[in-house]
TORPA-4810 file (N, C-alpha, C, O; in nm, 3 decimals):
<nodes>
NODE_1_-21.833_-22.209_-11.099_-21.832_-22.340_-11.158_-21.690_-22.385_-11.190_-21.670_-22.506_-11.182_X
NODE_2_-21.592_-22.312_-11.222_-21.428_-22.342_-11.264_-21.422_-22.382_-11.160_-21.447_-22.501_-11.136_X
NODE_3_-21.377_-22.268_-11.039_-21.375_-22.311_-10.911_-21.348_-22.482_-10.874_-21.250_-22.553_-10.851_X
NODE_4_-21.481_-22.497_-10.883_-21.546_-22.641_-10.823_-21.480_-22.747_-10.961_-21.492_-22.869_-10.949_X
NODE_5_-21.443_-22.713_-11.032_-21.388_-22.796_-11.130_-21.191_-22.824_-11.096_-21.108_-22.915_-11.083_X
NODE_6_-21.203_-22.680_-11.094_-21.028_-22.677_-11.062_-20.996_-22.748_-10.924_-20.883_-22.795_-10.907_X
NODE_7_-21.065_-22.754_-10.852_-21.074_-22.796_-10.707_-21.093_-22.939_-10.759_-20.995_-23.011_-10.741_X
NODE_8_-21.188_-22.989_-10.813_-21.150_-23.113_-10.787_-21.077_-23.190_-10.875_-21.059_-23.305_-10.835_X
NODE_9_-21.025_-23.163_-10.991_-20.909_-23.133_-11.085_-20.758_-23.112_-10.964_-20.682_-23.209_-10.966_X
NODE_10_-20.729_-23.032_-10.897_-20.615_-23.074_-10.836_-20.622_-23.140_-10.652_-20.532_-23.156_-10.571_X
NODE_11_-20.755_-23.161_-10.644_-20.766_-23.261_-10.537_-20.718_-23.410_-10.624_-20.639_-23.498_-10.591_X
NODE_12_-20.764_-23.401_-10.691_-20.680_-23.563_-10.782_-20.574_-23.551_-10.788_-20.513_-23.658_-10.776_X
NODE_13_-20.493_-23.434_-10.806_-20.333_-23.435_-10.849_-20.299_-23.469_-10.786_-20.214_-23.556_-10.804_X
NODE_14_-20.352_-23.411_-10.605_-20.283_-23.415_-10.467_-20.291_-23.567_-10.414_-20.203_-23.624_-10.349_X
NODE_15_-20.420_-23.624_-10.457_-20.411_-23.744_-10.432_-20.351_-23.858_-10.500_-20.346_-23.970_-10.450_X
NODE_16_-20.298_-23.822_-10.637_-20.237_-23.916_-10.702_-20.054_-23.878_-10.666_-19.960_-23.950_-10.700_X
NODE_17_-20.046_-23.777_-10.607_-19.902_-23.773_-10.558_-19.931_-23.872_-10.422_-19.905_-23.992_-10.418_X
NODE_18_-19.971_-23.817_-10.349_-19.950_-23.890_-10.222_-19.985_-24.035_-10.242_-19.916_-24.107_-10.169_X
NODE_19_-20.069_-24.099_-10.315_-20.138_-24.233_-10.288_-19.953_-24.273_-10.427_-19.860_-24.349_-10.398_X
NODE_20_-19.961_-24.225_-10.501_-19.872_-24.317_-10.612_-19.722_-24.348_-10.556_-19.654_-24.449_-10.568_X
NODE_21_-19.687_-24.187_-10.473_-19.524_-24.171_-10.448_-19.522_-24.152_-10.293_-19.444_-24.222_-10.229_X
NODE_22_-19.592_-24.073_-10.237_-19.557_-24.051_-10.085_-19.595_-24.206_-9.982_-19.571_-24.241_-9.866_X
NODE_23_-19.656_-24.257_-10.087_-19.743_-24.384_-9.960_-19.600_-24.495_-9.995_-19.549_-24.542_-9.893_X
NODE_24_-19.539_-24.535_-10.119_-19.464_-24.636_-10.116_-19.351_-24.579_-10.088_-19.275_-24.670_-10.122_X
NODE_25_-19.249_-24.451_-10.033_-19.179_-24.421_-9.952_-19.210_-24.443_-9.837_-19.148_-24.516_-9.759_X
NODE_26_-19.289_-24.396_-9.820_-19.372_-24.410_-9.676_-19.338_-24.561_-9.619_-19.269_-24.576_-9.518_X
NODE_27_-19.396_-24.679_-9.699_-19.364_-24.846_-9.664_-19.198_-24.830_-9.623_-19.170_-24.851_-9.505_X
NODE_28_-19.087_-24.794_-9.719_-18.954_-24.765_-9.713_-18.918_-24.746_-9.571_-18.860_-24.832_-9.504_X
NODE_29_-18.959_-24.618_-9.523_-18.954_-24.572_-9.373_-18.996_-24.660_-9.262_-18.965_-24.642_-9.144_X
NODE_30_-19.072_-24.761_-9.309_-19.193_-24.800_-9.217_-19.082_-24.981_-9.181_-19.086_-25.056_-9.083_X
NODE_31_-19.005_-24.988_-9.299_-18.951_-25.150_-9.294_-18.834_-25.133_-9.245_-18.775_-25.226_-9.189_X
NODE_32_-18.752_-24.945_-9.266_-18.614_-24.933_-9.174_-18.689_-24.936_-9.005_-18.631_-24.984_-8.907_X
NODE_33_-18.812_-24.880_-9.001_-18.839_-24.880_-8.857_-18.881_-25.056_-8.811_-18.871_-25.094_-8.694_X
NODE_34_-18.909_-25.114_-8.881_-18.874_-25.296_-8.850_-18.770_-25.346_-8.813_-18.750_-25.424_-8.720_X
NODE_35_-18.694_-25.299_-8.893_-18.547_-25.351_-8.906_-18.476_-25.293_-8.810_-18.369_-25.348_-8.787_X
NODE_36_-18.512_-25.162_-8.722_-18.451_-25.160_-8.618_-18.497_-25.213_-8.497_-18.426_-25.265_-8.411_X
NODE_37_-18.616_-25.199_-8.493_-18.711_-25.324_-8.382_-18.623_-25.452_-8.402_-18.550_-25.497_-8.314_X
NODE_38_-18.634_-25.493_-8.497_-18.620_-25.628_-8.544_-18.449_-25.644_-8.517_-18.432_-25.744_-8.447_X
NODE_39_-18.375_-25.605_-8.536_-18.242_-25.571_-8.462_-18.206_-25.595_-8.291_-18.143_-25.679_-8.226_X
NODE_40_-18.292_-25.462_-8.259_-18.314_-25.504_-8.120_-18.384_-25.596_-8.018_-18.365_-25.631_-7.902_X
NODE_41_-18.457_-25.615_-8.095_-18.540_-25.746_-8.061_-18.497_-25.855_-8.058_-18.515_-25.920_-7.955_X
NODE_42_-18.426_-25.913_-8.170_-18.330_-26.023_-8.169_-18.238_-26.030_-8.214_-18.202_-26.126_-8.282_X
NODE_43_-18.152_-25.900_-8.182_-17.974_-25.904_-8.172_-17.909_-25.942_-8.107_-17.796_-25.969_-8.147_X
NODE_44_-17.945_-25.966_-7.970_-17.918_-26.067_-7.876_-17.965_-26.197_-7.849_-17.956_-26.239_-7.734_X
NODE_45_-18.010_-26.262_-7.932_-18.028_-26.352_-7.941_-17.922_-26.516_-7.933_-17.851_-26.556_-8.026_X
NODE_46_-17.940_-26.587_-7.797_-17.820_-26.684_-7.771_-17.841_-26.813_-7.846_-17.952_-26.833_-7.896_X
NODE_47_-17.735_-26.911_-7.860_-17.771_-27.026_-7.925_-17.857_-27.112_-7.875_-17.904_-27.205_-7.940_X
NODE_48_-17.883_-27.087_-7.759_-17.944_-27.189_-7.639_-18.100_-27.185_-7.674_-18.179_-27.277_-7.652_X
NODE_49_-18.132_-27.050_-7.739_-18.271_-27.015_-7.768_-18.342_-27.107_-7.811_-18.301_-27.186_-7.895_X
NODE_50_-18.432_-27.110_-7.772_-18.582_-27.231_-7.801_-18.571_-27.228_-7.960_-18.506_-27.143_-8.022_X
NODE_51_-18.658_-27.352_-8.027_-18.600_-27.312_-8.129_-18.728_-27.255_-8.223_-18.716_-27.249_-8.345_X
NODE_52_-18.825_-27.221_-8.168_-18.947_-27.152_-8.199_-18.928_-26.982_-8.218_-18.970_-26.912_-8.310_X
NODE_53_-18.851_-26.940_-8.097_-18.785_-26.820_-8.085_-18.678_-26.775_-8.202_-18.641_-26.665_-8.243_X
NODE_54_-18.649_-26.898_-8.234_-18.486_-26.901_-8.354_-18.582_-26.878_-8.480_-18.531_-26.805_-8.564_X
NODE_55_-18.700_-26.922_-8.508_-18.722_-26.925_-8.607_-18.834_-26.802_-8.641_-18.868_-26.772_-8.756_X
NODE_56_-18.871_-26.755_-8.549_-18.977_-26.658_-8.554_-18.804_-26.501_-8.573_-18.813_-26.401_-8.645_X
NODE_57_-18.711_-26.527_-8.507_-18.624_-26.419_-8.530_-18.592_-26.468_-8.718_-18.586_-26.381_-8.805_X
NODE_58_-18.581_-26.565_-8.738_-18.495_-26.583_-8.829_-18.658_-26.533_-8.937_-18.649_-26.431_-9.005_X
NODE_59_-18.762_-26.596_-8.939_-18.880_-26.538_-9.010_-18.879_-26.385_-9.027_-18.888_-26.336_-9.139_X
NODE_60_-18.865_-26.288_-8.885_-18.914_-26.160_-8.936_-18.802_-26.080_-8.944_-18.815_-25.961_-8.916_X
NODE_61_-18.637_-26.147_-8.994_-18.505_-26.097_-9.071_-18.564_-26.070_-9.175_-18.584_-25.965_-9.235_X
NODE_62_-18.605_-26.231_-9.205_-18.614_-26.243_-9.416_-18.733_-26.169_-9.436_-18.718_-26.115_-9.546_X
NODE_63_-18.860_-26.132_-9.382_-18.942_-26.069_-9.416_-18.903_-25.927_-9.450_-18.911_-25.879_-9.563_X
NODE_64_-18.861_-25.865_-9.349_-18.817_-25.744_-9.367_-18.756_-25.685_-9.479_-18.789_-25.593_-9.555_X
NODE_65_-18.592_-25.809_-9.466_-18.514_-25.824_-9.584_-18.609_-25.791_-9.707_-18.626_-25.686_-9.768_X
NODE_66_-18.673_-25.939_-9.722_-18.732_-25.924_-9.866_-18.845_-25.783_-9.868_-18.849_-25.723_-9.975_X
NODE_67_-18.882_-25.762_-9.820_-18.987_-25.594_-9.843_-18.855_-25.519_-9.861_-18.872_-25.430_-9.944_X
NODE_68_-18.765_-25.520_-9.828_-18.669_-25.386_-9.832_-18.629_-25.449_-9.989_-18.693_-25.404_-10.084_X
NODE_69_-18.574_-25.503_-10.002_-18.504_-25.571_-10.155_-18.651_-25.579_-10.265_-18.632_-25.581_-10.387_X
NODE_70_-18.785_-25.583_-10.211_-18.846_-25.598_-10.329_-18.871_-25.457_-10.348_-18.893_-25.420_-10.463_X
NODE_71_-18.871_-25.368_-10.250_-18.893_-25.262_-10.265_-18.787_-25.164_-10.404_-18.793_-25.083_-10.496_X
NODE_72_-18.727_-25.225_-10.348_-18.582_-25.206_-10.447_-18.647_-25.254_-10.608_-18.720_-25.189_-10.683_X
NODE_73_-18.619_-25.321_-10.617_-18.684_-25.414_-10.767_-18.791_-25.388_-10.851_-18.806_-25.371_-10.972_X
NODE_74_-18.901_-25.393_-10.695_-19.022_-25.360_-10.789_-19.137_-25.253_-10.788_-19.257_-25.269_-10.807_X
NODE_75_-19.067_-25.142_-10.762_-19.168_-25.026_-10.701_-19.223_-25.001_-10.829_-19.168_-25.039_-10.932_X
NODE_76_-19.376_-24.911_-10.824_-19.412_-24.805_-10.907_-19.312_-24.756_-11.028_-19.201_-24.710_-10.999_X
NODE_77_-19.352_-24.766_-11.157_-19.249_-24.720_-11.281_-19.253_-24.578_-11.234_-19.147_-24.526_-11.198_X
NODE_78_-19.355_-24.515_-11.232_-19.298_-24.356_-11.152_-19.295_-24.286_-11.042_-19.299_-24.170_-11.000_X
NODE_79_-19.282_-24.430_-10.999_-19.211_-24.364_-10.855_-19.066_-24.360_-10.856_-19.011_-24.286_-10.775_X
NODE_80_-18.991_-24.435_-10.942_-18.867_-24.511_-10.957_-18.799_-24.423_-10.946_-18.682_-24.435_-10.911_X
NODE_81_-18.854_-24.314_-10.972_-18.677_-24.221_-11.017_-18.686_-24.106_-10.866_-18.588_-24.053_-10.813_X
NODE_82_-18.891_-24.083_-10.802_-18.872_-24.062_-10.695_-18.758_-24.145_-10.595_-18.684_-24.074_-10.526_X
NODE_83_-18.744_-24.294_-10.587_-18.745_-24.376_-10.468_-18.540_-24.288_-10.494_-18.476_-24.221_-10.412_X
NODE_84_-18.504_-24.326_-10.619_-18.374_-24.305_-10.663_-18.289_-24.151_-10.610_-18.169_-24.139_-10.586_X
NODE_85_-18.412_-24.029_-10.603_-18.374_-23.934_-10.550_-18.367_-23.925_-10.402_-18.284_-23.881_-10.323_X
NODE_86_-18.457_-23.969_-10.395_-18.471_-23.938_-10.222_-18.403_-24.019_-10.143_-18.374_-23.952_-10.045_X
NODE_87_-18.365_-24.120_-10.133_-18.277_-24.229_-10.066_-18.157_-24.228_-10.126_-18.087_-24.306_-10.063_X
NODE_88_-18.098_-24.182_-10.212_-17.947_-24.085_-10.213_-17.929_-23.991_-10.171_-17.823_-23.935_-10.142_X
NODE_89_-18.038_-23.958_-10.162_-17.981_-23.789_-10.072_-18.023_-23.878_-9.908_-17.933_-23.846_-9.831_X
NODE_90_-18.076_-23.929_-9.870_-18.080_-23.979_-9.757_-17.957_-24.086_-9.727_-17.948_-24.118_-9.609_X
NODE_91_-17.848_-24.154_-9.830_-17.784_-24.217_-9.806_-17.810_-24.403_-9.721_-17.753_-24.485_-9.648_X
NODE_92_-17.957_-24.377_-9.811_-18.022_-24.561_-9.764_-17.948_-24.649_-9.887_-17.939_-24.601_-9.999_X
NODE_93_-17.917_-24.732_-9.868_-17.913_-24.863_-9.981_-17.989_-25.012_-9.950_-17.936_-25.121_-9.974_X
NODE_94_-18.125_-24.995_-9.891_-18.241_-25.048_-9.905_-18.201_-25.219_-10.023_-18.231_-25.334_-9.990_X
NODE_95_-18.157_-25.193_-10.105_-18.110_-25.347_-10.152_-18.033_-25.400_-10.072_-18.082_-25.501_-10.021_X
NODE_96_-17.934_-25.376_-10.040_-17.795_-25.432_-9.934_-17.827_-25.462_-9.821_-17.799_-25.575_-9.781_X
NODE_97_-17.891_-25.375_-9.740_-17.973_-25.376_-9.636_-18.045_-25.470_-9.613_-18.041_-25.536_-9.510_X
NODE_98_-18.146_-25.493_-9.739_-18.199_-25.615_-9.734_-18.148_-25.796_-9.777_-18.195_-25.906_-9.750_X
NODE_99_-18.066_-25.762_-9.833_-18.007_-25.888_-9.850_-17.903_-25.876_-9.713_-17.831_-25.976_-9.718_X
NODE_100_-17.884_-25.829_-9.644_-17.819_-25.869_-9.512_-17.890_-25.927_-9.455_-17.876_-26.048_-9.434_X
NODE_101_-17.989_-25.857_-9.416_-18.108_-25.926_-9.303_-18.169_-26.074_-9.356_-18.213_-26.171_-9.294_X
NODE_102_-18.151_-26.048_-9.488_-18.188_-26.215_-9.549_-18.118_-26.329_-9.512_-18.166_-26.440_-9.489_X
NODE_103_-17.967_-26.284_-9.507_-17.844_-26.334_-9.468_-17.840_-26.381_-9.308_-17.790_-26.482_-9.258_X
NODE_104_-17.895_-26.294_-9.260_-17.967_-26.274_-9.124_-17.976_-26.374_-9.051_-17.913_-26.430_-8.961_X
NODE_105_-18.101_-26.388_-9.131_-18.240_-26.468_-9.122_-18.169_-26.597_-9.149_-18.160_-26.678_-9.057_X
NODE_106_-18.120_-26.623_-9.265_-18.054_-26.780_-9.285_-18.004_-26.823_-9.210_-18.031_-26.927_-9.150_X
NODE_107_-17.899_-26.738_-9.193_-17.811_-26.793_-9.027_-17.938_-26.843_-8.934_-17.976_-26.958_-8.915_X
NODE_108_-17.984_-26.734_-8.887_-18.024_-26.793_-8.734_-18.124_-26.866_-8.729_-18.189_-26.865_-8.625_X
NODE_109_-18.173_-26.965_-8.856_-18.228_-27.087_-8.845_-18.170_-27.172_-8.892_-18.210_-27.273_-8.833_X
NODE_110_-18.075_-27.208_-8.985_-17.991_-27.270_-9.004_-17.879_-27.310_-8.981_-17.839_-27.422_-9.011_X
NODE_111_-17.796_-27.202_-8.911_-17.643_-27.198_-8.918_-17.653_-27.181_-8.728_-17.543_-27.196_-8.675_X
NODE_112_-17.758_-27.157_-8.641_-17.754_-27.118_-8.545_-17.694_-26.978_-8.528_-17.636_-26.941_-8.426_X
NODE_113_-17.712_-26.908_-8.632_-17.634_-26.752_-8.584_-17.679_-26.701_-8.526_-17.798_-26.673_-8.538_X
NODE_114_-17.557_-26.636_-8.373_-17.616_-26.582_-8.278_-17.563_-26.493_-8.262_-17.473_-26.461_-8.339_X
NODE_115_-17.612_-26.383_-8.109_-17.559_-26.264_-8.106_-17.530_-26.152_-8.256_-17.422_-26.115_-8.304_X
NODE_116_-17.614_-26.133_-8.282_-17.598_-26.066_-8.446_-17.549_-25.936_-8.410_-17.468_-25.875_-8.480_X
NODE_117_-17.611_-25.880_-8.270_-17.543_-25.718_-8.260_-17.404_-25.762_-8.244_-17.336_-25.676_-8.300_X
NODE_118_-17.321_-25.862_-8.189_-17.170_-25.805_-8.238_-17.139_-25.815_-8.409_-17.043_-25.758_-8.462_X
NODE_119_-17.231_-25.891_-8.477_-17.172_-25.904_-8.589_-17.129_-25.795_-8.724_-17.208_-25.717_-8.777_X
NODE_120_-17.037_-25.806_-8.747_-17.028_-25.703_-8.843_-17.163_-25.658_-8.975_-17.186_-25.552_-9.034_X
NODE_121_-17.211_-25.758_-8.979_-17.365_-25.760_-9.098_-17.474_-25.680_-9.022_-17.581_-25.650_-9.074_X
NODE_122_-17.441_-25.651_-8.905_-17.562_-25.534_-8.796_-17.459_-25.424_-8.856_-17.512_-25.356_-8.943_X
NODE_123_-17.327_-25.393_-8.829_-17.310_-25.265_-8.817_-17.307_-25.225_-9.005_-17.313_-25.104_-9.030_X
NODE_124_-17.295_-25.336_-9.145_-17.344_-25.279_-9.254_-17.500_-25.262_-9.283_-17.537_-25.199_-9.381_X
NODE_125_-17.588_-25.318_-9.197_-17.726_-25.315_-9.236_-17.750_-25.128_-9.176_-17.791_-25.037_-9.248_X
NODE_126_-17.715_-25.117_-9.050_-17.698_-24.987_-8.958_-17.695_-24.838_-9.076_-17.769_-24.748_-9.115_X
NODE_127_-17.538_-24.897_-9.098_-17.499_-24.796_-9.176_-17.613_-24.787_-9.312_-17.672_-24.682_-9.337_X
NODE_128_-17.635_-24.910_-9.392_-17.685_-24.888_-9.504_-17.821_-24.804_-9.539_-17.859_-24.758_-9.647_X
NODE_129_-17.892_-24.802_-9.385_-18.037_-24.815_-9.372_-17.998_-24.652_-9.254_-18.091_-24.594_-9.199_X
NODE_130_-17.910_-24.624_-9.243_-17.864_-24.507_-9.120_-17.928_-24.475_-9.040_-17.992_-24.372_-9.020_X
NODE_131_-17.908_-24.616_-8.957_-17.995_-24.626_-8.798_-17.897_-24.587_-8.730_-17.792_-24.566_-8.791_X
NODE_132_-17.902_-24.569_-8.614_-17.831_-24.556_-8.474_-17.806_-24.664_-8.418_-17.904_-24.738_-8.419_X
NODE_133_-17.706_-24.712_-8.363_-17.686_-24.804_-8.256_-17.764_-24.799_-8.125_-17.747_-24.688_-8.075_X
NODE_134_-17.825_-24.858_-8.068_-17.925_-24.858_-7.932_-17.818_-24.784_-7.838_-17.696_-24.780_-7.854_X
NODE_135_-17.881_-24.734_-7.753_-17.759_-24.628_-7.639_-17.860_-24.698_-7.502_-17.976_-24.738_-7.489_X
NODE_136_-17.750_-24.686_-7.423_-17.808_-24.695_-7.264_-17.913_-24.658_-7.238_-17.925_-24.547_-7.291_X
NODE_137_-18.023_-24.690_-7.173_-18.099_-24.570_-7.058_-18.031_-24.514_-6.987_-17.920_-24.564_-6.973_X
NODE_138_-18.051_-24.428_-6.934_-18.019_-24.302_-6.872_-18.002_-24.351_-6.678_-17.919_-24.311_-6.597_X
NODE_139_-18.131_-24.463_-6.658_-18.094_-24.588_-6.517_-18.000_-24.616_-6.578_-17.910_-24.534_-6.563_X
NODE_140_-17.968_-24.730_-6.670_-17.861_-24.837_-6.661_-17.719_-24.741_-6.679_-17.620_-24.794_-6.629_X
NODE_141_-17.702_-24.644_-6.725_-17.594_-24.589_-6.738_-17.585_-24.552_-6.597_-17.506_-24.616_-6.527_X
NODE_142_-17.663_-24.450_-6.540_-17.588_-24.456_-6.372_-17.579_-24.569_-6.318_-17.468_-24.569_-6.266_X
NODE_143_-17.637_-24.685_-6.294_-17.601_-24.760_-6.234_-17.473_-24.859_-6.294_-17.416_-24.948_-6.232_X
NODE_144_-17.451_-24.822_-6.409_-17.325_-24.884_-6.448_-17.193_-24.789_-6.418_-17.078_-24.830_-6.428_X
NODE_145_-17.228_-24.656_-6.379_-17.149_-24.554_-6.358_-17.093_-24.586_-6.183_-16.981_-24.579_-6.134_X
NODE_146_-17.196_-24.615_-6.135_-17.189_-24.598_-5.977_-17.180_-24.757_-5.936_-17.208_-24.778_-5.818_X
NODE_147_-17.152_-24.849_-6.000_-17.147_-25.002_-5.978_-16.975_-25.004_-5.964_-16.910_-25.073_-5.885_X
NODE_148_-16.940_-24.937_-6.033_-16.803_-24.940_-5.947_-16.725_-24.863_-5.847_-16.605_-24.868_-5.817_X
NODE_149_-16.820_-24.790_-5.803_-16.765_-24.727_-5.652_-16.855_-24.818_-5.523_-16.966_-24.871_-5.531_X
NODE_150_-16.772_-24.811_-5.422_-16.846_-24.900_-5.313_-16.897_-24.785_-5.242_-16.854_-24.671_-5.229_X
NODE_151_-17.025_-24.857_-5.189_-17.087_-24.782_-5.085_-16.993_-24.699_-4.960_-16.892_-24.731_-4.897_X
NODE_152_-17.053_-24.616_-4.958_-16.985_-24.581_-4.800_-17.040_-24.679_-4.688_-17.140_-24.749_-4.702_X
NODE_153_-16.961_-24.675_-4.578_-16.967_-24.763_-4.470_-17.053_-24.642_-4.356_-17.036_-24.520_-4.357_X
NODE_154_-17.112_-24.692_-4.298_-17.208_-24.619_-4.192_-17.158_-24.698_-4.087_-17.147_-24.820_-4.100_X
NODE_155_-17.118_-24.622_-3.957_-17.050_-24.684_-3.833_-17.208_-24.750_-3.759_-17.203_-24.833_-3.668_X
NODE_156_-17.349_-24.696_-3.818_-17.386_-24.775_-3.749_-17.443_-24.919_-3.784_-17.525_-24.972_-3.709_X
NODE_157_-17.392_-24.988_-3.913_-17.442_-25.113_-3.940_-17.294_-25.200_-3.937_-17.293_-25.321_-3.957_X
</nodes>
């Protein structure tokens, strides 16, 4: 009878860790993995762009933004000092991060801001949130490798 008591006595514990602290880190992880979609998706983005396209990029900046910044503000009272440990030792700053992408977002419906991957506010959101920069495929790199040697000539064409 303890047994079956203690059992479900720390099946609650287990579930009030994971549902209170592991699930709203969890969102954390889930809005840096947006924000790098959301990067690549419309970091290249030209001025010429439709302006439906401008505004759906510039919409899911500030969304992101704001989940990352409210996340910041208004999490769980005890999760708070979780969110505080774990994303210093991970080296996120999840506020900054998000007020970039907010910054983002303003631009490229308002201001026409384009091309955001050269902009310096990609490579502090990058760092803040410690994404990677997108790398080649593994095609486009050979063929950018071998685009500057010329073919050989065949005597019979």
């Amino acid at each position: 009878m303890w047994a079956a008591i203690l059992t479900i006595i720390l099946g609650g514990i287990g579930w009030g860790i994971a549902k209170l602290l592991f699930e709203p880190l969890k969102e954390i992880v889930d809005l840096r993995r947006q924000a790098q979609e959301c990067l690549i998706a419309y970091g290249d983005l030209s001025k010429d762009a439709p302006a439906d396209e401008r505004r759906a990029a510039a919409d899911a900046f500030r969304h992101i933004g704001a989940g990352l910044v409210s996340r910041h503000y208004a999490p769980y009272p005890w999760a708070n000092w979780t969110y505080d440990f774990a994303l210093r030792r991970l080296g996120w700053d999840i506020h900054s991060a998000g007020n970039l992408l907010i910054s983002i977002g303003n631009g490229t419906q308002s201001a026409g801001f384009s091309w955001a991957n050269s902009s310096p506010l990609v490579m502090l959101i990058r760092q803040n949130l410690k994404l990677p920069a997108p790398e080649m495929s593994p095609t486009e790199r050979a063929l950018t490798e071998n685009a500057a040697r010329p073919a050989p000539l065949s005597p019979d064409t």
